[in-house]
C-alpha positions as CSV (number, residue, x, y, z in Angstrom):
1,X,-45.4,-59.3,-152.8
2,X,-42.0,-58.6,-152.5
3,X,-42.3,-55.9,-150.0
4,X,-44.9,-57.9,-148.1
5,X,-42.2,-60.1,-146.9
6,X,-39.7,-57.9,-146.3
7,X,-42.4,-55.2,-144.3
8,X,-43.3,-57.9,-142.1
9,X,-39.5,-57.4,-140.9
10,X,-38.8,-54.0,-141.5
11,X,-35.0,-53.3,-141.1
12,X,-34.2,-56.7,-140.6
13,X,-32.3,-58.4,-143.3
14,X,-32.2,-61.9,-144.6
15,X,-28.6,-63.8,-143.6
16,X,-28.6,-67.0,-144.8
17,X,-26.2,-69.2,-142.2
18,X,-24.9,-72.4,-142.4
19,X,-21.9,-74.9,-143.6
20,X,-19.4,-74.5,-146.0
21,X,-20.8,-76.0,-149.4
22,X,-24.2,-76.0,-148.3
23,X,-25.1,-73.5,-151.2
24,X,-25.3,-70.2,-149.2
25,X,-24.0,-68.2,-152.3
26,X,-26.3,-70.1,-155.0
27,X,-29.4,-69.8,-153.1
28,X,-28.9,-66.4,-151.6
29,X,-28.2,-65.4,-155.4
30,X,-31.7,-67.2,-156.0
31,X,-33.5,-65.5,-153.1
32,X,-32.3,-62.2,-154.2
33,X,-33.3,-62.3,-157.3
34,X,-36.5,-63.8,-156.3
35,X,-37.3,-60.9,-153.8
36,X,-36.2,-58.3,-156.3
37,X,-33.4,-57.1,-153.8
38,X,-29.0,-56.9,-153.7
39,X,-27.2,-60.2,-153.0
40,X,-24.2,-59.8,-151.2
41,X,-22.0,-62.5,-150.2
42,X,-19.5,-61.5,-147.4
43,X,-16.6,-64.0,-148.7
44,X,-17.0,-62.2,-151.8
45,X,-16.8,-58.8,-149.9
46,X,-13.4,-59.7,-148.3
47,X,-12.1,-61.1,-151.6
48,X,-12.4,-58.3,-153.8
49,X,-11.5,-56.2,-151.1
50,X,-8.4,-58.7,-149.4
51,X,-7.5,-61.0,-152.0
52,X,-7.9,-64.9,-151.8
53,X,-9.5,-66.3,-148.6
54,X,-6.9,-69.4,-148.5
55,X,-4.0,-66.3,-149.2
56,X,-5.4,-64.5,-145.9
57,X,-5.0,-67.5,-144.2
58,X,-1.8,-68.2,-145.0
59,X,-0.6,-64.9,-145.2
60,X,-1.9,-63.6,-142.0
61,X,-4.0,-66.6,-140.3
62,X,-7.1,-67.2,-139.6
63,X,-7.8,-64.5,-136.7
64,X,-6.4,-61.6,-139.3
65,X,-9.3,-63.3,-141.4
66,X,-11.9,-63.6,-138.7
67,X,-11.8,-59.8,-138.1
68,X,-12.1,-58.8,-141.9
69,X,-15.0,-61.0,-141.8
70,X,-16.6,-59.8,-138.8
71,X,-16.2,-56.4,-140.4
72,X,-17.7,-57.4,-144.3
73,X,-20.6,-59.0,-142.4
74,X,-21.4,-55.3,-139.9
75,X,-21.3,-53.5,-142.7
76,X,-23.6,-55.1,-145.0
77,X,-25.9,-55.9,-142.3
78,X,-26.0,-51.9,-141.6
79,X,-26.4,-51.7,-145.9
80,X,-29.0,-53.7,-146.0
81,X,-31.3,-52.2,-143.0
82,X,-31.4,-48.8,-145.4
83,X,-31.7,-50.7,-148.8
84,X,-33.4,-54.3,-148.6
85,X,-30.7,-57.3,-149.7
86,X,-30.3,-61.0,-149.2
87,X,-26.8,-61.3,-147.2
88,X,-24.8,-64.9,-147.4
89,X,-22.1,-65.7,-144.8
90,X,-19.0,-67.7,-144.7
91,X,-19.9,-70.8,-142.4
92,X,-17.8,-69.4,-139.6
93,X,-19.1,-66.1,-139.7
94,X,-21.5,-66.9,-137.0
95,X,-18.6,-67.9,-134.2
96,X,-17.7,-64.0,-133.7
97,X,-19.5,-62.9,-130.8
98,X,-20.0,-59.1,-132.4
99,X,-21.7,-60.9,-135.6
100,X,-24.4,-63.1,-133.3
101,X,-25.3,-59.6,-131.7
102,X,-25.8,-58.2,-135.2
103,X,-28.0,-61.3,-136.2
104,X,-30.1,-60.5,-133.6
105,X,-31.3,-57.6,-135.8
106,X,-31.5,-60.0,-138.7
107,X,-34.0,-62.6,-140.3
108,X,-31.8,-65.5,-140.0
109,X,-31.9,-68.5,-142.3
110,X,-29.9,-71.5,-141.6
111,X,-29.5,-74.0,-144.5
112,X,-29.3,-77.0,-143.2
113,X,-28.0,-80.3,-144.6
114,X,-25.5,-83.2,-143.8
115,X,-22.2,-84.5,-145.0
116,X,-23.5,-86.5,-147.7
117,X,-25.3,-83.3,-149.6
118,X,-22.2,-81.3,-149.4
119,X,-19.8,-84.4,-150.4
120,X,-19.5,-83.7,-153.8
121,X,-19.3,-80.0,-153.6
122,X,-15.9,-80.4,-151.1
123,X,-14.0,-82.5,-153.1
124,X,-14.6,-80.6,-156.4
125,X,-13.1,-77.5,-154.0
126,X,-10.0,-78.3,-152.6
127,X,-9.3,-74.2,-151.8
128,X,-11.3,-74.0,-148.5
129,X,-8.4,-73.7,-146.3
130,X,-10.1,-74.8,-143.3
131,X,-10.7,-78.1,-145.1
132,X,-6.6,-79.2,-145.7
133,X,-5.9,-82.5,-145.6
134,X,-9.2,-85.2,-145.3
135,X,-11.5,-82.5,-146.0
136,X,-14.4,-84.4,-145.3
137,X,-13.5,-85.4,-141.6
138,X,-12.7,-81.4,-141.4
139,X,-16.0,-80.7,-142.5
140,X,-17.6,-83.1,-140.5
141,X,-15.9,-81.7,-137.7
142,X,-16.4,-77.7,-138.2
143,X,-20.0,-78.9,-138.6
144,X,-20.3,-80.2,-135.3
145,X,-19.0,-77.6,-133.6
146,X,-20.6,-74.8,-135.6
147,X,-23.7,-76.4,-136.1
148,X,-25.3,-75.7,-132.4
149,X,-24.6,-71.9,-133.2
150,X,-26.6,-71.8,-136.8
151,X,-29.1,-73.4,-134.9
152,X,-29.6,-70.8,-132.0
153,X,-29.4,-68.3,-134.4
154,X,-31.9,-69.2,-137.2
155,X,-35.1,-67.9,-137.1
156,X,-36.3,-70.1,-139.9
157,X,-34.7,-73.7,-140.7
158,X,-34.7,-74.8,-144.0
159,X,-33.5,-78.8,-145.2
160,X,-31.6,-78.0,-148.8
161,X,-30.9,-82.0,-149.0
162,X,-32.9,-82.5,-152.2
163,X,-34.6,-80.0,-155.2
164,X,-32.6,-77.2,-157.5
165,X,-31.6,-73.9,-156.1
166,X,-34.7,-72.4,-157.9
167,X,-36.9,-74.5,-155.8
168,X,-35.3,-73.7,-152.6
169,X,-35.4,-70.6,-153.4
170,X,-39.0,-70.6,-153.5
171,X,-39.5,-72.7,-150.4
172,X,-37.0,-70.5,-148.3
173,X,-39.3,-67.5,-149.9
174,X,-42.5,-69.3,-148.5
175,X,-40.4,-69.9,-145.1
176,X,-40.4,-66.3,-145.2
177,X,-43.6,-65.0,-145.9
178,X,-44.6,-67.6,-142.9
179,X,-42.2,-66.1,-141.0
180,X,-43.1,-62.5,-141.7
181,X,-46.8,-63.0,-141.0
182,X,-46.1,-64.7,-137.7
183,X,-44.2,-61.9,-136.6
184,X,-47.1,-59.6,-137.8
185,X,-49.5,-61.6,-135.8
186,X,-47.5,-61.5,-132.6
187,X,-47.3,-57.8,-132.7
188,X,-50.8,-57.2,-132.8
């Protein structure tokens, strides 16, 4: 079943896109684990590799951080077309113009929600240095701008407003096996 949904897009991995806090890491973790395949989270990536996002920043500033990112993200894109995986990315991820080319080659799932779903999660995490100061009017704001982006590149769009990370898990799996068999259809 598995492979179904993955052989309906050979070579092209799933990138789950979208906000900060939307619950790219928890789902993609869900997704993975679903599909029977590696999770890799890109933030992750660049923090074992880099140290602490908010200590690039402030170390070396956001472009420094930009192009590690840009380079986590190619490189387990180009992992994942040999060996299957589920790949989250930071919420700007998708603003490098190198990365949108490489999500071109990708299955692209944006995880979409609003400021009220993501509320919580924000001010429990006050290390998102992107969101200093009224981190909710930051959010709001990097959402608007970025959101535009996650929505050209998505392939499939799903709402994570309401239900538990196990059951969007199962309904971005569904999304996919949709997905997958379109594409097959197409093709013939």
């Amino acid at each position: 079943m598995v492979r179904a949904i993955l052989d309906g897009c050979p070579g092209r991995p799933v990138v789950l896109v979208g906000p900060m806090a939307v619950g790219k890491s928890a789902i993609g973790q869900q997704l993975a684990q679903q599909l029977d395949v590696t999770f890799v989270d890109t933030d992750a990536v660049v923090v074992a590799a880099h140290g602490s996002i908010a200590d690039i920043f402030a170390g070396r500033g956001e472009h420094a951080f930009r192009e590690i990112e840009a380079r986590a993200v190619a490189k387990a894109i180009e992992a994942a077309k040999v060996q299957p995986a589920v790949i989250s990315l930071g919420g700007g991820a998708v603003l490098d113009s190198g990365t949108q080319q490489l999500l071109g080659e990708c299955t692209v799932v944006y995880l979409e929600c609003d400021a009220e779903t993501v509320a919580d999660r924000i001010a429990r995490n006050t290390g998102r240095p992107l969101l200093q100061g009224d981190a909710m009017s930051r959010w709001e704001a990097l959402f608007a701008t970025r959101r535009p982006v996650y929505e050209r590149l998505a392939d499939i769009v799903v709402d994570v407003r309401s239900g538990s990370v196990a059951e969007i898990g199962l309904h971005v799996e569904e999304r996919l096996r949709q997905h997958a068999a379109l594409k097959e259809e197409v093709e013939k």
